[in-house]
N, C-alpha and C positions, 0 to 999 in steps of 0.2 A: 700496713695495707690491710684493708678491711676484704676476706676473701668469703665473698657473700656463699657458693657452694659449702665450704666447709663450714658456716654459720649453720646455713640449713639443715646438714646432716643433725650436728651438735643441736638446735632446735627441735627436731622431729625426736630425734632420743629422747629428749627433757620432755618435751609436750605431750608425745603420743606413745613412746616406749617404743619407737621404730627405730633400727639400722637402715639406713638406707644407705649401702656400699656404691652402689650403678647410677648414683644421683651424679647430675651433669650441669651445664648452665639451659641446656636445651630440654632438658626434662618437664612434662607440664606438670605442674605442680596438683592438678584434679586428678593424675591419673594413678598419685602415687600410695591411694588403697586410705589416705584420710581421710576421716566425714567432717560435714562444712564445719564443727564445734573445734575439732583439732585444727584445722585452717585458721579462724579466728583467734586461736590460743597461740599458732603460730604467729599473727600478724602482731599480738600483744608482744608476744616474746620478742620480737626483732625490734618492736617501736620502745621497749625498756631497755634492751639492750644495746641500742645505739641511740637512745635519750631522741628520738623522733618521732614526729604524730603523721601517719600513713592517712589522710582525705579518706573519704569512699570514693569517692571520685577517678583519683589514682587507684586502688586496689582491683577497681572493673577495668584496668587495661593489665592486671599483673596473671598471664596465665601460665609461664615459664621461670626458673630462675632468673634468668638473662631480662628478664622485664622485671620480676626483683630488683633486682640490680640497678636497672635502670631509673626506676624508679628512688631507689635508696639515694643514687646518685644526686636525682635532682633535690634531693631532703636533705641531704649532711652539709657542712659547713665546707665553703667554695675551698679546694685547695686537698679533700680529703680522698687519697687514694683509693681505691675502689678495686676489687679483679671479681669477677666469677669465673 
């Protein structure tokens, strides 16, 4: 099961050198002290490491984990478990 929260954490360490402990599925993902460059660096991280290509299209509805999520959802292959 793909748990998009602890992705994120694991992601922001790697991309930006953040801990983010208090991170949730309801967290907005603007609020959490990264600039648009680390955002970007995150969306590359998650679309290499789940072998998926993120639209711009999709990325202007993602402003919470939980829309991560949702979004990842509709990208992966039918049948793949998902939690945030």
């Amino acid at each position: 099961m793909i748990d998009v929260v602890k992705l994120f954490k694991e992601a922001a360490l790697e991309v930006d050198n953040r801990k983010l402990d208090e991170v949730s599925s309801t967290s907005i993902i603007s609020q959490l002290g990264m600039d648009s460059v680390a955002q970007m660096e995150l969306v590359s991280w998650f679309e290499e490491r789940l072998r998926v290509r993120i639209p711009d299209e999709e990325l202007q509805k993602i402003r919470t984990i939980s829309d991560l999520r949702d979004v990842l959802a509709r990208l992966l292959p039918p049948g793949t478990q998902i939690a945030a």
